[in-house]
C-alpha positions as CSV (number, residue, x, y, z in Angstrom):
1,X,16.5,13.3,-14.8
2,X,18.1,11.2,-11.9
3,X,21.3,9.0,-11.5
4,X,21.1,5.2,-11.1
5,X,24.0,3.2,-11.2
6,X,26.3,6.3,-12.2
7,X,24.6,6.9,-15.1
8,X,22.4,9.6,-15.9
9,X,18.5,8.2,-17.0
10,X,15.4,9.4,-17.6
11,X,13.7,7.4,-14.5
12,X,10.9,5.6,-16.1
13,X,6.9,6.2,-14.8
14,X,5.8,3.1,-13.0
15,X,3.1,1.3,-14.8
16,X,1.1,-1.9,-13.6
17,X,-1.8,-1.6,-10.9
18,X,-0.1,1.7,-9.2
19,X,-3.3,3.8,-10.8
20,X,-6.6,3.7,-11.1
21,X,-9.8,4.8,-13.2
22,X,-11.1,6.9,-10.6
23,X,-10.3,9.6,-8.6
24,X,-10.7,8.8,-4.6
25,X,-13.7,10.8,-4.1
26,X,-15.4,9.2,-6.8
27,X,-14.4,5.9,-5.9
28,X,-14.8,6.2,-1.7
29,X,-18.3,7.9,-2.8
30,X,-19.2,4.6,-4.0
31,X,-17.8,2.1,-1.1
32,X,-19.0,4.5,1.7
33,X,-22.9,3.0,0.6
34,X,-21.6,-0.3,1.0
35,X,-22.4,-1.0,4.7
36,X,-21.1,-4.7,4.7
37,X,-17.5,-3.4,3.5
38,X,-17.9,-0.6,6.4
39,X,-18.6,-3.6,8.7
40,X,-16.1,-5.9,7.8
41,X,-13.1,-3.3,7.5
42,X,-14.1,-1.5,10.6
43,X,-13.9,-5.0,12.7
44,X,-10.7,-6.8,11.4
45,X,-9.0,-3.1,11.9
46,X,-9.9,-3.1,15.2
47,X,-8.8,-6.4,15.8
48,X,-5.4,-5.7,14.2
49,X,-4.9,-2.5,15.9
50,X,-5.8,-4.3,19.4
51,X,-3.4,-6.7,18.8
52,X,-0.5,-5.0,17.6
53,X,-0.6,-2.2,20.5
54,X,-0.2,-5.4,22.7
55,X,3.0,-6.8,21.4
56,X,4.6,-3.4,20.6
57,X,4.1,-2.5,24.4
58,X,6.5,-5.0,25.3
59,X,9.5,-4.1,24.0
60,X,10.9,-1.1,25.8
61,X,13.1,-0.2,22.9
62,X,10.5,0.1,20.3
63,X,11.3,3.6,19.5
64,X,15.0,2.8,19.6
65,X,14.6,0.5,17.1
66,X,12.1,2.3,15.1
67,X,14.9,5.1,15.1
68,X,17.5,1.9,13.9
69,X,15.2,1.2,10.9
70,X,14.7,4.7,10.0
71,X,18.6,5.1,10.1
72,X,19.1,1.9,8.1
73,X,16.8,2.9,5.4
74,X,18.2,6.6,5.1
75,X,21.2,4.9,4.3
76,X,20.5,2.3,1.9
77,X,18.6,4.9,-0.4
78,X,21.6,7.1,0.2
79,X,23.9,3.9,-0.9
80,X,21.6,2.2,-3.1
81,X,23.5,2.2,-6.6
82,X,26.7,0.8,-4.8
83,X,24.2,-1.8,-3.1
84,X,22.2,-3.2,-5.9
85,X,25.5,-3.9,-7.4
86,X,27.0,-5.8,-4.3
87,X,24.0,-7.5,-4.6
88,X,24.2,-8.6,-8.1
89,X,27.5,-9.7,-7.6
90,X,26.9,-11.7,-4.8
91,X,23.7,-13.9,-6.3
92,X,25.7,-14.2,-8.8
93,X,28.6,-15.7,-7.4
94,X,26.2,-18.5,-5.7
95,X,25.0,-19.5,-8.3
96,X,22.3,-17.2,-8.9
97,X,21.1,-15.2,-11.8
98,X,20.1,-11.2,-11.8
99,X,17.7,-9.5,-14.3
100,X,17.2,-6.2,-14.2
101,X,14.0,-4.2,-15.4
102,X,12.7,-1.1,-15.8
103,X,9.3,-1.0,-15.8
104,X,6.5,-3.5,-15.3
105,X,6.2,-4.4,-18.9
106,X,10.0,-5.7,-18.8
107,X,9.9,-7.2,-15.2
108,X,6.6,-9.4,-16.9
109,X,8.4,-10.1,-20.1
110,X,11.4,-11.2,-18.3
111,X,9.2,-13.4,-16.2
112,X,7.3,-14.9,-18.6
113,X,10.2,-16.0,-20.9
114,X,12.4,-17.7,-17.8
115,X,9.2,-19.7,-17.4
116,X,8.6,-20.7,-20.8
117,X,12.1,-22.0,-21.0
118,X,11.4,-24.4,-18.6
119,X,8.4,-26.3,-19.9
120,X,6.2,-25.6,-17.5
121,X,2.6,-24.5,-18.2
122,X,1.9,-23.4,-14.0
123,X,3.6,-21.4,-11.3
124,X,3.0,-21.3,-7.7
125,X,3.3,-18.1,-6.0
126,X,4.1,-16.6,-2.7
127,X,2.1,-13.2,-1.7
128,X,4.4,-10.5,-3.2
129,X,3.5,-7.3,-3.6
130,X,5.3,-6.6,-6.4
131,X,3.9,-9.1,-8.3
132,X,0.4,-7.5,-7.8
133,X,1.6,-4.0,-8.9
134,X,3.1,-5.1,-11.8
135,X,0.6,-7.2,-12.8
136,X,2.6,-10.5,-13.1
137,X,-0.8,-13.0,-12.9
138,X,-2.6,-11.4,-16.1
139,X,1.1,-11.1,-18.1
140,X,1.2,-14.9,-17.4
141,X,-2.2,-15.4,-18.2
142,X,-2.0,-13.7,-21.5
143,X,0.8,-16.3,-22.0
144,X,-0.8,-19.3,-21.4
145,X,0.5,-20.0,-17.9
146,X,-2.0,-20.3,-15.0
147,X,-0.1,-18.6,-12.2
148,X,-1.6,-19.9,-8.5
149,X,-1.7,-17.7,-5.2
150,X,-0.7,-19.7,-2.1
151,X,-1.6,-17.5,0.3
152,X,-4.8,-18.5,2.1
153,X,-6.2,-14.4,1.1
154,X,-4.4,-14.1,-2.1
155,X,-6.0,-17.2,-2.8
156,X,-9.9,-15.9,-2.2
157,X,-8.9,-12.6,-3.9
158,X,-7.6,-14.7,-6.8
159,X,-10.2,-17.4,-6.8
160,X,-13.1,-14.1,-6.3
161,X,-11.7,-12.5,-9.5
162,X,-11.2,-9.6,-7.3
163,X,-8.3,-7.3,-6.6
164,X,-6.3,-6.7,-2.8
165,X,-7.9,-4.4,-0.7
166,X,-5.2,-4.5,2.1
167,X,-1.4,-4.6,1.7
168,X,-1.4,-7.9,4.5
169,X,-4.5,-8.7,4.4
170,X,-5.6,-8.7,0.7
171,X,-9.2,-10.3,1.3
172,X,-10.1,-8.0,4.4
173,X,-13.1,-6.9,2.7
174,X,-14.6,-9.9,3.0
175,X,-16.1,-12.0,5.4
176,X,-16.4,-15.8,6.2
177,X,-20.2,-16.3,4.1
178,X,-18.6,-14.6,1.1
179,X,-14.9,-16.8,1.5
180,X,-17.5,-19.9,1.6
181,X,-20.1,-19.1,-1.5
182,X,-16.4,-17.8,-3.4
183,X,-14.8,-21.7,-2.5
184,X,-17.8,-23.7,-3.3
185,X,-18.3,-22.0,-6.7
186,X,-14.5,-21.7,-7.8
187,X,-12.4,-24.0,-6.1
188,X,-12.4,-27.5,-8.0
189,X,-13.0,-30.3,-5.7
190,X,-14.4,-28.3,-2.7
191,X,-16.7,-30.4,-0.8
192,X,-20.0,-29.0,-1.4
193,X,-21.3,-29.3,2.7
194,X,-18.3,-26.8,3.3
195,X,-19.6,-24.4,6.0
196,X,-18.1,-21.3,7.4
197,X,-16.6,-22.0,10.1
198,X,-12.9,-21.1,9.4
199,X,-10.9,-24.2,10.3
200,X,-12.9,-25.5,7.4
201,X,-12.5,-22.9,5.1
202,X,-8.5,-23.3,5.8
203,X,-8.6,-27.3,5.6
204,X,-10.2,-26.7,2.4
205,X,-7.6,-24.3,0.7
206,X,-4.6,-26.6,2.5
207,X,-6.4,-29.5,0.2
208,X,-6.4,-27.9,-2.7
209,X,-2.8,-25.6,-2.8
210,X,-1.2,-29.3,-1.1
211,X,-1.7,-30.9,-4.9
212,X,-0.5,-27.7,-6.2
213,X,3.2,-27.7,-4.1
214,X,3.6,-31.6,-5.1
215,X,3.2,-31.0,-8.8
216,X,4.6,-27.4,-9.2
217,X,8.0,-26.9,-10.9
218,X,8.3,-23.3,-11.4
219,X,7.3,-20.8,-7.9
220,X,7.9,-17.0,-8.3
221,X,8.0,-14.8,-4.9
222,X,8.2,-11.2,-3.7
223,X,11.4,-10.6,-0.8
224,X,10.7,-8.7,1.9
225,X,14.6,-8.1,2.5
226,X,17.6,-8.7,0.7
227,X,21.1,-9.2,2.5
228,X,23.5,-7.0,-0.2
229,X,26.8,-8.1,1.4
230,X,25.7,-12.1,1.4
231,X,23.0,-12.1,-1.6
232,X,20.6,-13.6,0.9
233,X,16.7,-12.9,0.0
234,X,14.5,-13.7,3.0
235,X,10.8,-14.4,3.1
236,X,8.6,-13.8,6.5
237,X,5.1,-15.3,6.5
238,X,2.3,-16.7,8.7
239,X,1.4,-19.6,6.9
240,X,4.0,-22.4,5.7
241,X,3.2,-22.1,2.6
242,X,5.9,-19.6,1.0
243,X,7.9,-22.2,2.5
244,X,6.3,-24.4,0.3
245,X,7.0,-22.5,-2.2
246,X,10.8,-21.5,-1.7
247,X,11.5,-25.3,-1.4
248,X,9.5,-27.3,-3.7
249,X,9.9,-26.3,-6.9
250,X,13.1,-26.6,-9.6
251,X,13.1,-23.2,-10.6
252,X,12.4,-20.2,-8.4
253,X,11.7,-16.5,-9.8
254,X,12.0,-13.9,-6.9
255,X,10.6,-10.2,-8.2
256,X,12.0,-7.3,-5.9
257,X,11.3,-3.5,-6.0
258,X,15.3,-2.2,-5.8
259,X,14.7,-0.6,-2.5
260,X,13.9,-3.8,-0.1
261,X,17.9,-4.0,0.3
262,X,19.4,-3.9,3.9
263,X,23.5,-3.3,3.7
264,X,24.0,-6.1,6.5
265,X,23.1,-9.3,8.1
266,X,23.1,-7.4,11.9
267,X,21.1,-4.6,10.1
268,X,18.6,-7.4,9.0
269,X,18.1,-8.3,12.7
270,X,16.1,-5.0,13.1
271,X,13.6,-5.0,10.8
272,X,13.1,-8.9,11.6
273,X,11.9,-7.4,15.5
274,X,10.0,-4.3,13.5
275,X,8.1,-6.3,10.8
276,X,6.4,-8.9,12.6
277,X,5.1,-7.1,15.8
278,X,3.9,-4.2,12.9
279,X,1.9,-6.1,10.5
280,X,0.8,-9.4,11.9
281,X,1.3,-8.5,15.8
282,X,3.2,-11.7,16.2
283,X,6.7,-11.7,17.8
284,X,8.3,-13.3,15.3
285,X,7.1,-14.7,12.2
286,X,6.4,-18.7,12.2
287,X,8.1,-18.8,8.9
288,X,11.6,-16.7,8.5
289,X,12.9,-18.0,5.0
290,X,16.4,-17.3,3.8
291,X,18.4,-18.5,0.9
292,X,21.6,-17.7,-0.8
293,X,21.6,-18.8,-4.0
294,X,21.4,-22.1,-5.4
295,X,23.3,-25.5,-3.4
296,X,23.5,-28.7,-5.4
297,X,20.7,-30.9,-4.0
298,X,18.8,-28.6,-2.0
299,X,16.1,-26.2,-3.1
300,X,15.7,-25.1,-6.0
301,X,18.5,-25.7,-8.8
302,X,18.0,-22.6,-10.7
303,X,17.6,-19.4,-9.2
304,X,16.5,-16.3,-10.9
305,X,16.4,-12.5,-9.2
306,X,14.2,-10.0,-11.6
307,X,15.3,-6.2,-10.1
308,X,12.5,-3.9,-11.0
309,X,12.7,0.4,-10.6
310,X,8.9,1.0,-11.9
311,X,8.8,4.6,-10.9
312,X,11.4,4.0,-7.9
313,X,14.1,6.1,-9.6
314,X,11.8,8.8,-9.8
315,X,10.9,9.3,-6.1
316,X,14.4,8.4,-4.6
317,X,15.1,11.4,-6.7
318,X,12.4,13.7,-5.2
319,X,14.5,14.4,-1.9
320,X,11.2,15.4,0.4
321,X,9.2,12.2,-1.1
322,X,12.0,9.5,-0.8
323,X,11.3,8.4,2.5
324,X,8.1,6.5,0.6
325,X,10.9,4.2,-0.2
326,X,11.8,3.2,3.2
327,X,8.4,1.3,3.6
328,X,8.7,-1.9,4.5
329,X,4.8,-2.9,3.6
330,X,3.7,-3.8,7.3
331,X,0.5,-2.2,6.6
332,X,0.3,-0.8,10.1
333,X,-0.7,2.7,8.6
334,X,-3.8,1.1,7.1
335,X,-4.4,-0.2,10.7
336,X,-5.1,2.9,11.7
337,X,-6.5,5.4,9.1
338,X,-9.8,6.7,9.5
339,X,-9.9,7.1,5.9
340,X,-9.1,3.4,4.9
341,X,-11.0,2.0,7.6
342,X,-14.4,3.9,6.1
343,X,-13.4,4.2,2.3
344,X,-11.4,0.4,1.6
345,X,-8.2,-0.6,-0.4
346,X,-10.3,-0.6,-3.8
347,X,-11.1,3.6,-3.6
348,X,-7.7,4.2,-3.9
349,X,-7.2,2.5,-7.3
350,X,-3.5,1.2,-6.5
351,X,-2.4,-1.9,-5.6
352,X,-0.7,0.0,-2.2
353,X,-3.9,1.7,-0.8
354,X,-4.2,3.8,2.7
355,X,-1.7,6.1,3.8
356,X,1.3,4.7,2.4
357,X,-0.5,4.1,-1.4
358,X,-1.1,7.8,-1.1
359,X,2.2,8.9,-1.0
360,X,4.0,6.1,-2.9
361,X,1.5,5.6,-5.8
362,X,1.3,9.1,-7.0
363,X,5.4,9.5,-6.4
364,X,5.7,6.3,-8.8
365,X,3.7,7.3,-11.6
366,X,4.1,10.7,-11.6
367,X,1.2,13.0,-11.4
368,X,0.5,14.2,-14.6
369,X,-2.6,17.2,-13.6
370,X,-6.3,17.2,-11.8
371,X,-7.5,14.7,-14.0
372,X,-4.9,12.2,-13.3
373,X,-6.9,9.8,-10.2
374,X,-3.7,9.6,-8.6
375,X,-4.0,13.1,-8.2
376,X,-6.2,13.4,-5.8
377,X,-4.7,10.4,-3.3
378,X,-2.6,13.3,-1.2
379,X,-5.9,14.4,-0.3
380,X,-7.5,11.3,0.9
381,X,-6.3,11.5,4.6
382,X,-7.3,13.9,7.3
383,X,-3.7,14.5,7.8
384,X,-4.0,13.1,11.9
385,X,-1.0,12.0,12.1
386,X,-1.5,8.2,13.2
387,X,0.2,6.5,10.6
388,X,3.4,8.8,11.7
389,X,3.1,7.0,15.2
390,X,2.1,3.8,14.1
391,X,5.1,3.3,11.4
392,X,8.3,1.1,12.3
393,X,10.3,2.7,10.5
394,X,9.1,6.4,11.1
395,X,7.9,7.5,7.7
396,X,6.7,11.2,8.0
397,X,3.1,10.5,6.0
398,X,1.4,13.8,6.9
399,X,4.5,15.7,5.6
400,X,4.7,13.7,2.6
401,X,1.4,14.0,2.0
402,X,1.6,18.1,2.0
403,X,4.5,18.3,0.3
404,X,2.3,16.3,-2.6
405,X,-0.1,18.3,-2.2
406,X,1.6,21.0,-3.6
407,X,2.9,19.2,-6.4
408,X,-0.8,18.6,-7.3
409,X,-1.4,22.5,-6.8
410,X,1.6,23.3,-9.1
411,X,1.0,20.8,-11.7
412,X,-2.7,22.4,-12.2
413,X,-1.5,25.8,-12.5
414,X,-3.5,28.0,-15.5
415,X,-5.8,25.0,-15.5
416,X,-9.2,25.7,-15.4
417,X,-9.9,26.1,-11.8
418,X,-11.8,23.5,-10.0
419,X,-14.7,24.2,-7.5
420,X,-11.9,23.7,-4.3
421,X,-9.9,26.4,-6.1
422,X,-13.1,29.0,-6.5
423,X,-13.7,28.2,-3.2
424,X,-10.4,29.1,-1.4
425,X,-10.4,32.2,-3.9
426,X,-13.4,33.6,-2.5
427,X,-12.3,32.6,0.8
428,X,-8.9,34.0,0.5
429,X,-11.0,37.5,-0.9
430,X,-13.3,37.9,2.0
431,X,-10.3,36.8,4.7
432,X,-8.5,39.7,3.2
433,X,-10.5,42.3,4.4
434,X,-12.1,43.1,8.1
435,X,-14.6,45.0,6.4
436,X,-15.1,41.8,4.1
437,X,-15.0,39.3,6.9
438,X,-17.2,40.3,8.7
439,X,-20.1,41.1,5.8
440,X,-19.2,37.0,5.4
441,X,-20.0,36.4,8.7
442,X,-23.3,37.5,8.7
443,X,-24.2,36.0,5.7
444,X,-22.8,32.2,7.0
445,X,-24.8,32.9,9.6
446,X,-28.0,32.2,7.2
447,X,-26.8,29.0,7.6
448,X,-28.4,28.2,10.6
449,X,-31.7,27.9,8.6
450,X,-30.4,25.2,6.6
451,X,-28.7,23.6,10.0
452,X,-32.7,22.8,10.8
453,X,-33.1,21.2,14.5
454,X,-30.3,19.1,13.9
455,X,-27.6,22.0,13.6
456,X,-26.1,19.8,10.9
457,X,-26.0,21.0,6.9
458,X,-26.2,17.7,5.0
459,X,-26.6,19.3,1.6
460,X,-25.2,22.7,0.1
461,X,-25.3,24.1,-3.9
462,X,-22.0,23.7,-5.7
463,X,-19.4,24.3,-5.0
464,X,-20.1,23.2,-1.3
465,X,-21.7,20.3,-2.2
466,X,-18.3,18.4,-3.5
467,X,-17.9,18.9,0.9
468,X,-21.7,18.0,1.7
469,X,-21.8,14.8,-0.5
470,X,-19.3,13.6,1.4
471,X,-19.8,14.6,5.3
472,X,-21.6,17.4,7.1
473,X,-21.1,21.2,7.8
474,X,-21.9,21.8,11.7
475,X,-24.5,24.8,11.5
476,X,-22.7,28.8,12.4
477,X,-23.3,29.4,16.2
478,X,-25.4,32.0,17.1
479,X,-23.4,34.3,18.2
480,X,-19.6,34.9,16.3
481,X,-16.3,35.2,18.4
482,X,-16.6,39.2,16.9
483,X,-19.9,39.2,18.3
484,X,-19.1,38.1,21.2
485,X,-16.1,40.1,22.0
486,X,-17.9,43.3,21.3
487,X,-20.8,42.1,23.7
488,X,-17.9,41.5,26.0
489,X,-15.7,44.5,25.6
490,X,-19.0,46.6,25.8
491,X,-19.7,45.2,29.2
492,X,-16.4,45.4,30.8
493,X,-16.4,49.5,30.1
């Protein structure tokens, strides 16, 4: 049981797109055999990474600032109660209305009905997040409203009847031929000598979304940030077209998670120099859009903010995971996991995928034993440390991601023990005796035979095959360090 607003609640489990079908072995099993995926991740990364250690090396108070954002988060989930209701009070008093909702089921319902009462049978969207984990687009759907994704990679996600694979870049698993066969066989009115090349590909989605802005009188968005002592939402993007979006239309719908508050305008102002340089490796973002809200004449005339918790409750109460809540979706931790580059967004079965999703989905849902697929995400990272360095606002990951590890360990207690747990018992047996470590020696040493010339074991019975059908086992060395001290000892005397 946790506190929200000074009340003592049951936090709800987050439901929506945070969990999957299939644990992240299973699922990584699959998309390590796709060698296109491999090759299209394993460039854009590398690109991203490239670009971003550029623009970070030119500010000399990067890790001052990271320090800042850190600080201003610690302190928002510290304040957040007192916060969210500064907020509400000030969209309010511009003209603005606040929903509140606890789950993804509510946030959709409450969604849905704003847009029926106006009329309207579409919605434009700006890339949110939130939207995708809640899973706004089928709720509206199911209703009869045809919801459409403005973002150029929302929009080939959307158009492929795929999922995200990339908190920034949702289409990164695929590459200009696919973008092109997806456009000429779902976009109405593509030209059908449409090539490539990307200009093209662009001028083509620009055509299409262009008659969509005109006509639109309903848009619903994500916020990065909101502003809790003004009741100012902002939007950063690349494109123009959340612009579009935010300005257009009669009626806007923003959907926030409850944690994307900042106390202050100056506080703002950090994460504005954090965000950009972090996810897209720009300076600044082309399109920085702010309103306060409603003003008679200008924008949109009604103005609706939908608050959802979905889970967040739960980890703000979990006072070694709450720092997941600080995350200000940059993706720069994808950027630069060896996991993600190799396994994908999809393998991790929740909308938020690489480090991050592996600390945030399983915090949100709630892990509920081994058989639960989000179980097995704290264990989906070689625990390097990178997305420590790489993230502006200094989330510990690897420390997360032990301390949910144990969690997982505790939640499976009088189980029946999986293979890992056999395995670490037997280890744990023959480590606890000299006598018995070293018989085990000898025998790993048998291995050698089945290292071949290679010195590589690709393949070993169960239980060592749940390590072999994923990676290799370097063959035992000749000689063992007990071995060789003995020979060493021997010939010093």
């Amino acid at each position: 049981m946790s506190t929200f607003l000074g009340t003592p609640v049951h936090a709800p489990a987050g439901v929506g797109h945070l969990r999957g079908t299939a644990s992240f072995p299973d699922a990584a099993h699959h998309a390590l055999a796709d060698t296109q995926l491999r090759r299209n991740l394993g460039g854009a990364t590398a690109t991203i990474r490239a670009k971003r250690e550029k623009v970070v090396a030119e500010v000399p108070d990067w890790e001052e600032l990271r320090l800042a954002g850190s600080a201003i988060k610690a302190d928002v989930m510290a304040r957040l109660p007192e916060l969210l209701v500064q907020l509400e009070e000030q969209v309010s008093a511009h003209g603005g209305v606040v929903h509140w909702a606890r789950d993804a089921t509510e946030a959709n319902r409450i969604v849905v009905d704003l847009v029926r009462t106006t009329g309207s049978e579409e919605v434009v969207k700006v890339k949110s997040m939130a939207t995708q984990e809640i899973g706004l687009n089928e709720a509206l759907a199911d209703a009869g409203i045809t919801p459409f994704e403005t973002d150029l990679a929302e929009l080939i996600v959307q158009l492929g009847h795929d999922a995200p694979s990339h908190i920034l870049v949702p289409a990164i698993h695929r590459n200009r031929a696919e973008i092109r066969e997806i456009f000429l066989h779902e976009m109405p009115g593509v030209d059908p000598a449409l090539t490539d090349d990307p200009r093209q590909l662009a001028m083509a989605a620009r055509a299409f979304l262009r008659r969509k802005f005109l006509s639109a009188r309903v848009a619903v968005s994500g916020a990065n940030f909101a502003v809790a002592d003004t009741g100012t939402l902002a939007v950063v993007e690349s494109e123009g077209n959340g612009r579009m979006c935010l300005t257009l239309p009669q009626t806007l719908i923003t959907v926030m998670g409850i944690e994307k508050l900042v106390p202050t305008w100056s506080d703002l102002e950090v994460f504005l120099q954090l965000l950009p340089r972090s996810s897209t490796a720009e300076r600044m973002n082309p399109y920085t859009s702010m309103w306060t809200g409603v003003h008679p004449g200008d924008g949109p005339q009604e103005f609706h903010l939908v608050l959802i918790d979905n889970g967040r409750t739960a980890v703000l109460a979990d006072e070694a995971g709450r720092s997941a809540l600080h995350c200000i979706r940059c993706s720069a931790c994808l950027n630069v996991c060896p996991v993600y580059e190799r396994a994908g967004g999809h393998a991790y079965g929740s909308v938020y995928p690489g480090p991050i999703g592996a600390v945030l989905s399983p915090q949100m849902t709630g892990i509920t034993g081994h058989d639960d697929p989000n179980a097995s995400l704290p264990f989906a990272s070689s625990l390097c440390g990178a997305c420590f360095d790489a993230c502006p606002v200094r989330i510990n990951i690897p420390e997360l991601l032990v301390h949910l590890r144990g969690k997982v360990v505790d939640a499976d207690r009088g189980g029946v023990p999986s293979g890992q747990d056999l395995a670490m018992k037997a280890a744990g047996w023959a480590m606890g005796s000299p006598g018995r470590f070293a018989a085990a020696e000898k025998v790993a040493g048998l291995g050698r035979v089945l290292g071949g010339r290679s010195g590589r074991i690709s393949s070993l019975p169960w239980p060592g095959s749940l390590w072999t059908n994923a990676r290799d086992l370097p063959a035992p060395p000749k000689q063992t360090f007990r071995q060789w001290w003995a020979q060493r000892d021997g010939a010093q005397r």
